[in-house]
N, C-alpha and C positions, 0 to 999 in steps of 0.2 A: 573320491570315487564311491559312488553307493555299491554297497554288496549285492552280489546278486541274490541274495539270501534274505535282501531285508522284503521281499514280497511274498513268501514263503510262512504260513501258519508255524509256530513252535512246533504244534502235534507233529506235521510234516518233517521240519525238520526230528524232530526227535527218532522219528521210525527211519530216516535217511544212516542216522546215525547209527541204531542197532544195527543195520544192513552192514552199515564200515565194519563195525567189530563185529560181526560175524564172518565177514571176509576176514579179517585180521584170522582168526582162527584156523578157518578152514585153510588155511594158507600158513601154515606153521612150517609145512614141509619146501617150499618154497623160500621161505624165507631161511631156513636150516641151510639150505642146499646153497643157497647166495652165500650167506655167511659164511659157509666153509671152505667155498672154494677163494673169497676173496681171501682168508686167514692162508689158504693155502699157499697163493700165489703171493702174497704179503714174506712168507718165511722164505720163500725160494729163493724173490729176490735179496732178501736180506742175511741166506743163511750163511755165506762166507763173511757176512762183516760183521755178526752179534752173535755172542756167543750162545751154545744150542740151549743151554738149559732156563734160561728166561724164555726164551721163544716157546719153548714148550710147558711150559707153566702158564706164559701167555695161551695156549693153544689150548690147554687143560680147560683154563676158565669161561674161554670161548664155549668150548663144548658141554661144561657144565651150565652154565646161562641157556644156550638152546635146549640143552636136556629138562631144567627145569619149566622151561617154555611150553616144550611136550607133555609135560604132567600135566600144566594146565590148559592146554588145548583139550585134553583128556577130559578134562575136570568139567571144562565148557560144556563138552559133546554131551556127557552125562545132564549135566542141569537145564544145557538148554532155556538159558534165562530171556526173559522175556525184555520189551522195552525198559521196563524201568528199572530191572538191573544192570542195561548194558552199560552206563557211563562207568559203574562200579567194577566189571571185565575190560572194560575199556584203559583203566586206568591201571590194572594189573599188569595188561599189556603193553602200558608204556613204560613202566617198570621197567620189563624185562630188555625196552629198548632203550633206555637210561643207561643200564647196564651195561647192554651191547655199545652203543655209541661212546661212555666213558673207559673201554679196554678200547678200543677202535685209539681213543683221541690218548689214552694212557702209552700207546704202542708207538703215535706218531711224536710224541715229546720224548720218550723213555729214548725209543730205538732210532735218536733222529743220526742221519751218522754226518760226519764231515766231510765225504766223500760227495764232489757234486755229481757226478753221474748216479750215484746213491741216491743224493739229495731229488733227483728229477726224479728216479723210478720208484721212491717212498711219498714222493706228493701224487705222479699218475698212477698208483694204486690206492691209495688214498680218497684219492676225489672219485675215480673210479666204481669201486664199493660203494661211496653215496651216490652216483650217478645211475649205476648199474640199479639197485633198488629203490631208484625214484618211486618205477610202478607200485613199489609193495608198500612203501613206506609211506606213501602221500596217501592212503585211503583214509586212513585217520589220522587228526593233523596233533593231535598231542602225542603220538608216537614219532611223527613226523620231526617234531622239532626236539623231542627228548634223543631220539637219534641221533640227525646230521649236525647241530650244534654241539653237543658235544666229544666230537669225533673227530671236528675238520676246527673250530677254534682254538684248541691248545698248537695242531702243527700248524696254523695261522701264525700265534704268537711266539712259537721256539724257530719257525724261519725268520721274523723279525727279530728275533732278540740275536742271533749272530751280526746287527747293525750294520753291516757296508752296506752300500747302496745297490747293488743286486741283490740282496736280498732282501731289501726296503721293498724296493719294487715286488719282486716277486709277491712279495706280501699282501703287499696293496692287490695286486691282481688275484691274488687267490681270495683277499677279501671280497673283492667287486662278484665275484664269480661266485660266493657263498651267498650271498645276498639275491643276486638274480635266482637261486637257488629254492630260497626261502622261499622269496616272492613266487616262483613260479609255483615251488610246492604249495603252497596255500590259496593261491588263485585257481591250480587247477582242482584241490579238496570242492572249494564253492563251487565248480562247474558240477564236479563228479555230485556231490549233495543235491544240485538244483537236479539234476537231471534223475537222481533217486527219489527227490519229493515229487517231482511231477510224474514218475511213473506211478506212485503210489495215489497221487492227487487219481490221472486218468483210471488206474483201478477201484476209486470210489467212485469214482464218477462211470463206470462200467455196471457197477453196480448198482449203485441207486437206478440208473435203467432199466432192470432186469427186474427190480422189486418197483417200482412206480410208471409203469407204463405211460399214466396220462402224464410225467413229467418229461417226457423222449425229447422233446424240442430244445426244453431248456436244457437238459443233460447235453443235448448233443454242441448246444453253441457256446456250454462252458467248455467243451472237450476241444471245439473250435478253438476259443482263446487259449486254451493250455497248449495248445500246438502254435499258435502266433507268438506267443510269449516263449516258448521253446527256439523260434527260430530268428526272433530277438535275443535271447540269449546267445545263441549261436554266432549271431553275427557281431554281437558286443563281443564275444569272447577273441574270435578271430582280429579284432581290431588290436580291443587293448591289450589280449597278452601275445600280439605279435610284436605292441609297441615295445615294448622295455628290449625285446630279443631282438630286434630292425638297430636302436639304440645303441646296444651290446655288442653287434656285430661292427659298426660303424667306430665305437669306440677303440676295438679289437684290432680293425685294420690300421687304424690311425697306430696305434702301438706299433704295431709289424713294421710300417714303413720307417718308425724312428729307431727302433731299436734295432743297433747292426751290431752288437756284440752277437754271438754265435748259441751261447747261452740263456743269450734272453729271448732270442727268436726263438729256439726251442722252445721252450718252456710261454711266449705269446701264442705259438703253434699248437701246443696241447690246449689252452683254453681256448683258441678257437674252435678249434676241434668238438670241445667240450660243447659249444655253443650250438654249434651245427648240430651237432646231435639233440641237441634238446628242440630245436628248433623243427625239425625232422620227427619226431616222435609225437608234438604237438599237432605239427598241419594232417599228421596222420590219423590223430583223434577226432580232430575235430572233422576232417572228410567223413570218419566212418559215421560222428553223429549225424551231419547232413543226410546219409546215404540213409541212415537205419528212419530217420524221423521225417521223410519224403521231402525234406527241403531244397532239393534240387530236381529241377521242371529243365528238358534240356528243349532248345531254342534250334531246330531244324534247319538247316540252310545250304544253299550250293559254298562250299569252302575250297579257295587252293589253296593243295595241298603244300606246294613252293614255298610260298611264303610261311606259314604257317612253320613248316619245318626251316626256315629259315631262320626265322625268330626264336627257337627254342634254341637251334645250334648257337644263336650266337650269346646266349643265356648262358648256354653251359660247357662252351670253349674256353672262359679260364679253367672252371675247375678243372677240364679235360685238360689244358697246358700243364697245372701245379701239380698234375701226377702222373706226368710226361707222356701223355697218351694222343694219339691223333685221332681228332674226331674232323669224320667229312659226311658232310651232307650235301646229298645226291641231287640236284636239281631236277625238277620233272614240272612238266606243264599238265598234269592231271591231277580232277577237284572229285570229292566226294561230298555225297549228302551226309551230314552230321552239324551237332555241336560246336562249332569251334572254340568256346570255352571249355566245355567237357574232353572232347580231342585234345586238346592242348595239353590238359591235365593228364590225360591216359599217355600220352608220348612225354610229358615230364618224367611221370613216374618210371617208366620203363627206360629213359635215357640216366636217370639219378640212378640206378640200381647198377645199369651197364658201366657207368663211369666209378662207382663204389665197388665192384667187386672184380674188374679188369684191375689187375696187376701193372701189365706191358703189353704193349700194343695198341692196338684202336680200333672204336669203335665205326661204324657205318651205319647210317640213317638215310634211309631212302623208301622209295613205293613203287610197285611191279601192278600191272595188271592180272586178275584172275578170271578173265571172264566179263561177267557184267559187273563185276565189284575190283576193289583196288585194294590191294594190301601196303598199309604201310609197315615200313619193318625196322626194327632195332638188332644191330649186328656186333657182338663182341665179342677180343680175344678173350674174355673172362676165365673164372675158376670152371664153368659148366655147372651141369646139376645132373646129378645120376636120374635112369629111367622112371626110378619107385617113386623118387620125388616129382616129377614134373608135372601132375595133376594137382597134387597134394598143395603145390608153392601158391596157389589161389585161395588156398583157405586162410579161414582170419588166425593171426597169432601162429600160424605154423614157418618153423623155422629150421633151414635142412644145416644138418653135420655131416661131409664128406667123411668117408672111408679113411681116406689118410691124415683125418685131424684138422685139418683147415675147414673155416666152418663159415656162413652166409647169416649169422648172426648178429656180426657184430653192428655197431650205431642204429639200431633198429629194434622196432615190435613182431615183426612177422605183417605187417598191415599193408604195405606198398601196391605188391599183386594184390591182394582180396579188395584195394580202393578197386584197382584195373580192371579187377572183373564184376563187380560193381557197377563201376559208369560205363563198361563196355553195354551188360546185362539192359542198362537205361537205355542208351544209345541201339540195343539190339542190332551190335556187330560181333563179331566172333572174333574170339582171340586164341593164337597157337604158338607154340612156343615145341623148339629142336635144340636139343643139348647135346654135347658129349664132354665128360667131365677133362678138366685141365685143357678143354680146347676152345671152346667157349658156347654162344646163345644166341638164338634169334627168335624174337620177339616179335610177333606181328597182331596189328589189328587189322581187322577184315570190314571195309561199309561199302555203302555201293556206291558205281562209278556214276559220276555227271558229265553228260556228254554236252559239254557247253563251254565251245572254247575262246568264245568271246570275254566270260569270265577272268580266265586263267588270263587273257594276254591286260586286263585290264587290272589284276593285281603284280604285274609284271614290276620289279623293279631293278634296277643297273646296281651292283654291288659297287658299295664306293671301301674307298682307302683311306681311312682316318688316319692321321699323323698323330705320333705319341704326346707330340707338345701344343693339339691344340687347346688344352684346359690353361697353358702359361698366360699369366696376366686377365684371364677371364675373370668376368663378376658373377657369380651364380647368387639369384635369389630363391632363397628357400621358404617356403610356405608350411609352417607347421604347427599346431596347437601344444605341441609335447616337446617342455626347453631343451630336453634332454639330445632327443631328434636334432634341433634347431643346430645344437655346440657339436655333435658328437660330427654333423653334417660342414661344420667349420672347420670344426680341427683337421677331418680327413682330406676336404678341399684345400686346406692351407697346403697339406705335404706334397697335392698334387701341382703347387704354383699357381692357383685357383685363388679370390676373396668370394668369401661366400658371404654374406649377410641375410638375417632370419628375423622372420616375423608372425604373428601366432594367427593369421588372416592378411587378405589384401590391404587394407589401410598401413596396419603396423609396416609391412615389407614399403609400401611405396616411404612413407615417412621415413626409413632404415636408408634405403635410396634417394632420398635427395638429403639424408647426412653424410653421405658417401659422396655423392657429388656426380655420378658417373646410373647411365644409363644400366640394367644387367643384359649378359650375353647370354642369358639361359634361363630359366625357370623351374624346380624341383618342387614340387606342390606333392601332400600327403592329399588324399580324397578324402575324406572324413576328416572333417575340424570342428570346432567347438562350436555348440547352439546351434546342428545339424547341418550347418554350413558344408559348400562343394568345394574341391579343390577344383576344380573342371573353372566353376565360375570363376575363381578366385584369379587365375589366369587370365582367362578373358577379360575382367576388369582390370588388370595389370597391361594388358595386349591394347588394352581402350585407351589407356592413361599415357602410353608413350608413344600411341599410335605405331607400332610395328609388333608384324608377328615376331614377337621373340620365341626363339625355341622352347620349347618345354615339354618336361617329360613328370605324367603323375606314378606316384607310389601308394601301392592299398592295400591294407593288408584283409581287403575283402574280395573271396575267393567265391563269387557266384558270376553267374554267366551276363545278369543286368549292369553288376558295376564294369567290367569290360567290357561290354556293348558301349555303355555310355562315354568311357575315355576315348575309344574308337571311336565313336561315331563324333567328338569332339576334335575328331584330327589329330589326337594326342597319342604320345607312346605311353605307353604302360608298363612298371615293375612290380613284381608282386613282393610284399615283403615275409620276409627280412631281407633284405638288398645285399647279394654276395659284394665286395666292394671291387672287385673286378669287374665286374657285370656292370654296375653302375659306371664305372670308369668310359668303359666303353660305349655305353651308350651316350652319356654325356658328350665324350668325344666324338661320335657319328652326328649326332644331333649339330653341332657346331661346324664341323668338315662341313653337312649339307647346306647349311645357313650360310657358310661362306661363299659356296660354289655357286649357289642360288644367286 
């Protein structure tokens, strides 16, 4: 895979680099405050099993390591060094996070206890700590790796080295889990870089405008390609670092269904968890870069609203099952002019939040008329949100702490609402929101009504009843360029009584299919393959080859309003990835119910 970094002048990169380590600095207090609370919540849990007086020797060196941290943040302000001393501060700094991360990994081998209830709340604080300061720690990537390496690979290797095979496993999994870790941390360093060299790129190039007037033209259509090549980058990012987490998740479910000791689904539960949330914090960066660098153009249209909400409910009715919540969505024959990739996106985020921060009970999803515009709305028992907060919850990175300790923090940047108001702002619909704390929220977006009912009855469709076991014996052919995909997409279809068989393009798959012997009942196609190839087409030559419409459903992990126009307009369903594998389940299964009833 080429970096995205190898298009990039050194000088660029270089000044991207000082920008890191001067965040690294200025952010000392930050990263102080992380540290201590994770050391805090570290002794709590382990204060009745290990005795106080290491723990607080441990705690001493903690605090002396950030203290000494503070001198030299001190030290920085004062000299203020310029590029070509930052690798030399840079370096200091990873020092001090050498330091940090070998007490971190000193604590997790020292204090390991033999208690497994211990054992589980010493690894999710553990991974926790590295998870929690992904944002601080990935700005700079030799701090990056002087940290979480050695922090989380010594309690890697002291859970394997008690050798039974739950802890083999678990071991393995918290290896796989450090690795997507790494990986992510360092692929998103090259984004956060590229995206520092080309601001710095467009501020030369702001300038030489300003000082060469007769150069305006050309200035301006290299500012043009540095905004092409931004939204290229953007849309690589979104591909390949959704792949390895699409992968990850797939791998994750395949676990869960096999392991039925009680302790290992724990402890598969937490890394999933783990996943989700990384996965969630990325779609949310990468929206806000779309958002800030004008890369979303929204696409106007009469939408119903029916269906539309039809399709998201049934996206996010497992998770709404797995944390026993009832989610019902309100049938209504009324369309609004909007986006309906951008809408989709504005009612994801606001039903992911409802379903994240409801406790007990359930949510309501439905749209009321106000007049000449249509409010759709998000309804939950959730936690609430006090009065002071309810403006404030739209701004970027803000993030509320109720009164009584329970806080809207957690698996998240503060970014969800600020995408909302965002693509609302594009969309030019209004958005409102009614809380009352511990009782819950309603979330509404406001566009205007379309009075065209011939529309609504023509995306009408009959809810059907999928049966649990129609994937039994099924053949699913999978279309992927990424092997990982292809296996992780096997294993998970094997558990469901499914063959799957994978191929890296349509030829591969149809050859996979006639060693198999047996026509496929389905079709799973990624969008994006190798040598700019479609998964769209890749179907449709499959569809040619055996002469019938076989189902099929494509997967993308490209989140703009063209690549969903075009799976649509191909008759296709669409999943955005990372594919929850519930979500997937079910739609596989609906896909088939309809093929049969048909």
């Amino acid at each position: 895979m080429i970096s995205p970094l190898a298009s990039v002048t050194p000088a660029l990169v270089a000044r991207a680099r000082a920008d890191q380590v001067a965040t690294l600095y200025s952010r000392w207090h930050l990263t102080t405050l992380s540290m201590g609370l994770g050391a805090f919540i570290l002794c709590a849990v382990m204060w009745d099993y290990i005795d106080a007086r290491p723990m607080i020797g441990w705690l001493v060196l903690i605090a002396a390591n950030q203290a000494w941290r503070g001198l030299l943040a001190r030290a920085w302000r004062r000299a203020r060094p310029g590029i070509a001393a930052a690798r030399r501060w840079g370096r200091y700094w990873a020092i001090g996070s050498m330091l940090a991360g070998t007490l971190w990994g000193v604590a997790g081998w020292v204090g390991y206890p033999a208690s497994p209830p211990h054992e589980a709340l010493l690894i999710v604080c553990m991974f926790g700590v590295v998870m929690g300061g992904l944002n601080l720690t990935s700005v700079y990537r030799p701090a990056f790796y002087a940290f979480v390496l050695p922090a989380l690979v010594p309690l890697i290797a002291r859970v394997a080295l008690v050798g039974d095979s739950v802890h083999l496993f678990t071991a393995f999994v918290m290896g796989v889990v450090l690795a997507f870790i790494v990986g992510f941390g360092h692929r998103l360093n090259d984004v956060l870089t590229q995206s520092l060299a080309m601001r710095y790129e467009n501020v030369d190039l702001i300038g030489e405008l300003r000082e060469r007037t007769r150069a305006a033209q050309e200035a301006r259509g290299s500012a043009e390609a540095a905004n092409r090549a931004k939204s290229q980058l953007l849309a690589a990012a979104s591909h390949d670092l959704r792949q390895p987490l699409h992968a990850l998740g797939l791998y994750i479910a395949a676990l869960a269904a096999r392991a039925h000791d009680s302790e290992w689904r724990t402890l598969v539960g937490s890394v999933q968890a783990a996943a989700e949330t990384l996965d969630l914090q990325f779609a949310q960066l990468l929206d806000l870069s779309r958002l800030e660098g004008g890369g979303l153009r929204p696409e106007r249209q009469s939408v119903a609203v029916g269906p539309l909400l039809a399709r998201i409910g049934a996206e996010f009715a497992p998770q709404a099952a797995a944390r026993g919540l009832t989610l019902t969505i309100m049938p209504t024959r009324l369309a609004i002019d909007t986006d309906p990739a951008l809408c989709t996106r504005i009612v994801q985020n606001l039903l992911a939040n409802a379903v994240h921060y409801t406790r007990r009970g359930g949510i309501v999803v439905g749209a009321r008329r106000r007049g000449i515009r249509i409010a759709v709305e998000v309804v939950d028992t959730g936690v609430g949100i006090a009065p002071e907060h309810q403006m404030r919850i739209f701004e970027e990175f803000y993030q509320v702490r109720s009164d009584t300790g329970s806080d809207r923090r957690d698996g998240g940047m503060g970014l969800g609402l600020a995408i909302v108001r965002r693509l609302a702002d594009l969309l030019r619909h209004d958005i409102g929101v009614v809380s009352r704390p511990s009782r819950g929220s309603r979330f509404s977006i406001v566009a205007p009504r379309v009075l065209d009912a011939s529309l609504v009855r023509h995306h009408r469709a009959r809810p059907m009843q999928p049966t649990s076991d129609a994937l039994n014996g099924a053949v699913v052919a999978v279309i992927d360029d990424d092997a990982a995909s292809v296996d992780a997409m096997r294993v998970l279809f094997g558990t469901w009584g499914a063959t799957a068989v994978g191929g890296a393009d349509a030829e591969a798959l149809l050859a996979a299919c006639g060693d198999l012997g047996r026509y496929p009942d389905l079709i799973v196609a990624d969008l994006r393959l190798a040598a700019g190839a479609s998964g769209v087409d890749a179907v449709m030559r499959i569809r040619k080859e055996f002469g019938s419409a076989i189902p099929a459903l494509v997967i993308s992990g490209d989140t703009g309003s063209a690549a969903e126009s075009r799976v649509r307009n191909a008759g296709l369903a669409l999943l955005p990835k990372p594919v929850v594998a519930a979500t997937l389940k079910a739609a596989t299964v609906a896909l088939l119910a309809a093929a049969h009833v048909a």
